[in-house]
DRENTORKOL-3810 file (N, C-alpha, C; in nm, 4 decimals):
REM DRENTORKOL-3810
@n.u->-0.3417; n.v->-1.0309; n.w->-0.4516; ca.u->-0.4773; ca.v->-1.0232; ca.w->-0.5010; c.u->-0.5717; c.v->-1.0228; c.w->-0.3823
@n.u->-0.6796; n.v->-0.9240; n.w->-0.3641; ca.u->-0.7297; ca.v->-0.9234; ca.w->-0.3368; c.u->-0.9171; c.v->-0.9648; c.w->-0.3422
@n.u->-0.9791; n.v->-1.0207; n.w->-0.2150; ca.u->-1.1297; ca.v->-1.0058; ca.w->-0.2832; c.u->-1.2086; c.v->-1.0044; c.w->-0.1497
@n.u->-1.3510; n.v->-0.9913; n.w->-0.2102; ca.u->-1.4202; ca.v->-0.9663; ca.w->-0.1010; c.u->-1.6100; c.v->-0.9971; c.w->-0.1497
@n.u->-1.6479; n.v->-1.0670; n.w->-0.0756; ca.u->-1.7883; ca.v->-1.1050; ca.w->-0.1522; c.u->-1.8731; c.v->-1.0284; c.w->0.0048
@n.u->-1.9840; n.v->-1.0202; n.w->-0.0656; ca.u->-2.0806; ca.v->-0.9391; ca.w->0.0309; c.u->-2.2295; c.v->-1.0100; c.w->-0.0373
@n.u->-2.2733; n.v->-1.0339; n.w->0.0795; ca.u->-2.4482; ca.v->-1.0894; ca.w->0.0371; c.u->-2.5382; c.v->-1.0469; c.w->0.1785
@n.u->-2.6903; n.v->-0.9534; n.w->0.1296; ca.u->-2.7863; ca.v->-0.8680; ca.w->0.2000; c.u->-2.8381; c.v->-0.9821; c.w->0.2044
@n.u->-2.9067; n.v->-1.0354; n.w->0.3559; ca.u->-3.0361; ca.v->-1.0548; ca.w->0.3588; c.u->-3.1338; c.v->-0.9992; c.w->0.4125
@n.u->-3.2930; n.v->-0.9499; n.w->0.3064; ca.u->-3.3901; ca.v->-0.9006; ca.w->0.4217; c.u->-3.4727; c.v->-0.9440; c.w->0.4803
@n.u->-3.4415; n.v->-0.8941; n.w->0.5960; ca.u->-3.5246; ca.v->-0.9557; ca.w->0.7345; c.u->-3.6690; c.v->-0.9259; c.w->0.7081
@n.u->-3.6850; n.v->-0.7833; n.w->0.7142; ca.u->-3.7950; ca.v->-0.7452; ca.w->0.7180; c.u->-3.7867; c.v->-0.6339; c.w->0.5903
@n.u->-3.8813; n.v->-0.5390; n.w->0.5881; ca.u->-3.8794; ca.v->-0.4631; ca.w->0.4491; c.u->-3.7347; c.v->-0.3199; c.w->0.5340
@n.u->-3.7520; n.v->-0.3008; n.w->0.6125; ca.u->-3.6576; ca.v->-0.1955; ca.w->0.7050; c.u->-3.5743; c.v->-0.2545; c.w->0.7465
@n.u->-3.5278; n.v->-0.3782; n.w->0.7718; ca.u->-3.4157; ca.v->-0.4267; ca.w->0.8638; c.u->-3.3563; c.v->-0.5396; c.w->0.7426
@n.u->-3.2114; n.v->-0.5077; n.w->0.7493; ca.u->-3.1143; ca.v->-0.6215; ca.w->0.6845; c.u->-3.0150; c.v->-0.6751; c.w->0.7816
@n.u->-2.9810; n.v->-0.7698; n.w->0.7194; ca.u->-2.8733; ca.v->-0.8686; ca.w->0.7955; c.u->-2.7497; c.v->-0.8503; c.w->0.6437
@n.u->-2.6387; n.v->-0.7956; n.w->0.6906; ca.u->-2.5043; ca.v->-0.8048; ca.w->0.5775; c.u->-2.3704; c.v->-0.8902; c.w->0.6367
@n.u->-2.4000; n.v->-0.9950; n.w->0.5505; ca.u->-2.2341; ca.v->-1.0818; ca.w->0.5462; c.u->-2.1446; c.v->-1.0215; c.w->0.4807
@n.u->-2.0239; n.v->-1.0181; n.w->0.5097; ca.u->-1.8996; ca.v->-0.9926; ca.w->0.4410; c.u->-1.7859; c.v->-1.0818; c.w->0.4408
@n.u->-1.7244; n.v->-1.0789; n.w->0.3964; ca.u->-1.5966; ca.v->-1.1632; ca.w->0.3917; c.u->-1.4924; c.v->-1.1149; c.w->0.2617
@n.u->-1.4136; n.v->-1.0380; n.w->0.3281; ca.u->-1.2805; ca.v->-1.0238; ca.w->0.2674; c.u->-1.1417; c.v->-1.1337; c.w->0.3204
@n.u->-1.0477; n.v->-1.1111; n.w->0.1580; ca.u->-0.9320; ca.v->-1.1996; ca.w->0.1881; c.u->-0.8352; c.v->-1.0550; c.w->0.1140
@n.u->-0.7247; n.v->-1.0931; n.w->0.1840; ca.u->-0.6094; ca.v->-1.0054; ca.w->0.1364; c.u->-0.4981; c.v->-1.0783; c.w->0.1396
@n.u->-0.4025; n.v->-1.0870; n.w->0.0329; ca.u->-0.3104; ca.v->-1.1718; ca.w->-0.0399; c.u->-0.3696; c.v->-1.3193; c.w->-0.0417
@n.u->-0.5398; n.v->-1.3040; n.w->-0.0759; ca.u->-0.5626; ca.v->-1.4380; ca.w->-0.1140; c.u->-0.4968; c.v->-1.5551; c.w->-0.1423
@n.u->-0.4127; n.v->-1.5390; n.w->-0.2189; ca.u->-0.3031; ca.v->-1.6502; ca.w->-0.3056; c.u->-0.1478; c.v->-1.6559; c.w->-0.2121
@n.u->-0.1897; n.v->-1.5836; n.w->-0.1420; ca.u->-0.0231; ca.v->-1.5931; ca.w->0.0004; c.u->0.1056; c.v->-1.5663; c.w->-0.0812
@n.u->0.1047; n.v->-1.5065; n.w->-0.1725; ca.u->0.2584; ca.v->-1.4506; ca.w->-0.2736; c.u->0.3058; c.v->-1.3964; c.w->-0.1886
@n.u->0.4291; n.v->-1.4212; n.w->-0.2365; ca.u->0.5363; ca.v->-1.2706; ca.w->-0.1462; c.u->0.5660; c.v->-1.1942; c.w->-0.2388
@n.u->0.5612; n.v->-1.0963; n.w->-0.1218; ca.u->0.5864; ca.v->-0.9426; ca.w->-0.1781; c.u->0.7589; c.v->-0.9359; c.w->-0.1366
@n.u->0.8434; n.v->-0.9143; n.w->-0.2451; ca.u->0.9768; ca.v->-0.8670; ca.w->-0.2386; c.u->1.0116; c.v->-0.7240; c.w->-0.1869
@n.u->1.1056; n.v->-0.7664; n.w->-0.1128; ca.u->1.1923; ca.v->-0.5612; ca.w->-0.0931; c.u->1.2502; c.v->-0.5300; c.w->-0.1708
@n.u->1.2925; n.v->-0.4110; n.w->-0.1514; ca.u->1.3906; ca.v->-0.3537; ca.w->-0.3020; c.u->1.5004; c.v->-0.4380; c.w->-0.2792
@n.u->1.5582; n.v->-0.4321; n.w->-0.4083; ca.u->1.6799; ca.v->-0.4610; ca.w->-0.4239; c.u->1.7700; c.v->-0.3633; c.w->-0.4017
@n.u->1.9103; n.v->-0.4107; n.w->-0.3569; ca.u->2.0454; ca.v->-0.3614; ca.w->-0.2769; c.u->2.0470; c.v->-0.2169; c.w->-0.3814
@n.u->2.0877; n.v->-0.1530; n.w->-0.2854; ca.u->2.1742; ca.v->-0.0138; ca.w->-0.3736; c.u->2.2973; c.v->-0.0166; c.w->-0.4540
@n.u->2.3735; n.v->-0.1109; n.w->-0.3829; ca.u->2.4917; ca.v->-0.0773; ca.w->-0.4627; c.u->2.5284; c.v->-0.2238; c.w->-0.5247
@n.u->2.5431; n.v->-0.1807; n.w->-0.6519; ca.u->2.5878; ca.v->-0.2821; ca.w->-0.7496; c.u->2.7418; c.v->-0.3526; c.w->-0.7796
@n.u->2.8184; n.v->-0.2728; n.w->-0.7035; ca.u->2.9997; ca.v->-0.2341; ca.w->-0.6811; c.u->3.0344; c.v->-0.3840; c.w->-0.5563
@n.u->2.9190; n.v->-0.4618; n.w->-0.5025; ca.u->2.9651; ca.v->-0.5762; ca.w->-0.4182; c.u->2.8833; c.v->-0.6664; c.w->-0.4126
@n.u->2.9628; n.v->-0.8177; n.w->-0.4186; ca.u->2.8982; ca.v->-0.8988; ca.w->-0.4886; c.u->2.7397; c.v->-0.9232; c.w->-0.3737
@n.u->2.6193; n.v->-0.9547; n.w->-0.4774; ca.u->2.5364; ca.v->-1.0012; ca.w->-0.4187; c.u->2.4495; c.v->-0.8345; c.w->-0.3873
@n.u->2.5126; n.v->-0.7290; n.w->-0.4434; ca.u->2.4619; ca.v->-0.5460; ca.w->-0.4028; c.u->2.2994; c.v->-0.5452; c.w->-0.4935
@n.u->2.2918; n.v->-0.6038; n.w->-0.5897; ca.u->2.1378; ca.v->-0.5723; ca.w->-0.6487; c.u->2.0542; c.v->-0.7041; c.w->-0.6571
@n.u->2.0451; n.v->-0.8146; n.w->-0.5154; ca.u->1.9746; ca.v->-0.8968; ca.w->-0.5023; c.u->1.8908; c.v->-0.8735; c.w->-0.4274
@n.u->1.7859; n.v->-0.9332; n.w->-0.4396; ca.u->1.6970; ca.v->-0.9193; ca.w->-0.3501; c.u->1.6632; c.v->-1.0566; c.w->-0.2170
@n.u->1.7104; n.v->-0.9856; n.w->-0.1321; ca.u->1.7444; ca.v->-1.0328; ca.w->-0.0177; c.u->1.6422; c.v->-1.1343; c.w->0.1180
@n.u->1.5349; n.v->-1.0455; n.w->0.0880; ca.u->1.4500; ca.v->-1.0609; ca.w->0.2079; c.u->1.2392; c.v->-1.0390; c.w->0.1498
@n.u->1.1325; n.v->-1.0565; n.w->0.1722; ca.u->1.0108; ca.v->-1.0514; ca.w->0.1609; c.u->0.9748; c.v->-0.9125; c.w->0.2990
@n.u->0.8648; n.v->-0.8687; n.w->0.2520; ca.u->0.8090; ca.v->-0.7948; ca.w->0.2882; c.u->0.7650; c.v->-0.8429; c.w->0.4130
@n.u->0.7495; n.v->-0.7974; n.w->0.5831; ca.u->0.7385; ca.v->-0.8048; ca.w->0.7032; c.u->0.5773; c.v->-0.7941; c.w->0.6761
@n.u->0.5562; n.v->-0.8786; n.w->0.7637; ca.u->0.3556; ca.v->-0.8458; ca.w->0.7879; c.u->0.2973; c.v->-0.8717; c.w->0.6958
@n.u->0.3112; n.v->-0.9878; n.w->0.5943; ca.u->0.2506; ca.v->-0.9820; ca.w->0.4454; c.u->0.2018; c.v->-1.1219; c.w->0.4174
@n.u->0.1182; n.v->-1.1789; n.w->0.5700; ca.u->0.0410; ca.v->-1.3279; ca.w->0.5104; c.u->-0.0799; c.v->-1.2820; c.w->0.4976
@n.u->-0.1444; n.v->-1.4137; n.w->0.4149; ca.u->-0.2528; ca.v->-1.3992; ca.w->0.3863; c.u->-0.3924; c.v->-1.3497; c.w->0.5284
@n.u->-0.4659; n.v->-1.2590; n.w->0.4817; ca.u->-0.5496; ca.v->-1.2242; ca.w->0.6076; c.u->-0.7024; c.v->-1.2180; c.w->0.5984
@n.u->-0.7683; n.v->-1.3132; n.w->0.6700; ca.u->-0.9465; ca.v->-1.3008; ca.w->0.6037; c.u->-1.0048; c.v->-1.2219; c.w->0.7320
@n.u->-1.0980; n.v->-1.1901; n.w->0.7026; ca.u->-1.2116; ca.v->-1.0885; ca.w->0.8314; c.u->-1.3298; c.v->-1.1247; c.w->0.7707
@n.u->-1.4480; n.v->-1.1888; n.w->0.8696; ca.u->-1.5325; ca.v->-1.1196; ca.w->0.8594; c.u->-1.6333; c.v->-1.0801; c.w->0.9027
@n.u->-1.6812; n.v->-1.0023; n.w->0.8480; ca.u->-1.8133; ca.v->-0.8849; ca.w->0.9182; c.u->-1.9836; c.v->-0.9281; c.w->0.9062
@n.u->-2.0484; n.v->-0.8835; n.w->0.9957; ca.u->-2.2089; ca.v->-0.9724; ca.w->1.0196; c.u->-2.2704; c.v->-0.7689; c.w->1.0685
@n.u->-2.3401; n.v->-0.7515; n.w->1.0121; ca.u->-2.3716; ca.v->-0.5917; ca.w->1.0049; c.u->-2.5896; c.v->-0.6464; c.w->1.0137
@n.u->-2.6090; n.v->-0.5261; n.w->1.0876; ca.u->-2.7336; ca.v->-0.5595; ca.w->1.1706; c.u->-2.8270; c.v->-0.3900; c.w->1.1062
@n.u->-2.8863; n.v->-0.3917; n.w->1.0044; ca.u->-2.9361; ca.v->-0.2455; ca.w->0.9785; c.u->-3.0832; c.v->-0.2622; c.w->0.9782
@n.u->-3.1053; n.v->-0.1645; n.w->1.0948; ca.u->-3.2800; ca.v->-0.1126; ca.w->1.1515; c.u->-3.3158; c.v->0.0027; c.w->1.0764
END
């Protein structure tokens, strides 16, 4: 799950200040790999291992518009 909140403030009537803040895998789940191909040996359609590169990740952004 993803999210992301955003709030403008104006500076002046021409110039804003923008916060951002995104999260990605908010809730830190794992993401599973496929399961085995072959079904013919024991343990062939388990799922073995989680997805590489898949913690939770926040950013965020401070945006300056003249």
């Amino acid at each position: 799950m993803d999210f992301s909140a955003i709030k403008d403030f104006h500076v002046t009537e021409a110039q804003t200040v923008q916060f951002r803040a995104e999260l990605f895998n908010m809730f830190n789940h794992p993401q599973f790999q496929i399961p085995g191909a072959n079904p013919n040996v024991p343990g062939g359609q388990a799922i073995t291992s989680t997805l590489t590169d898949n913690q939770r990740e926040v950013q965020f952004a401070l945006r300056y518009t003249f």
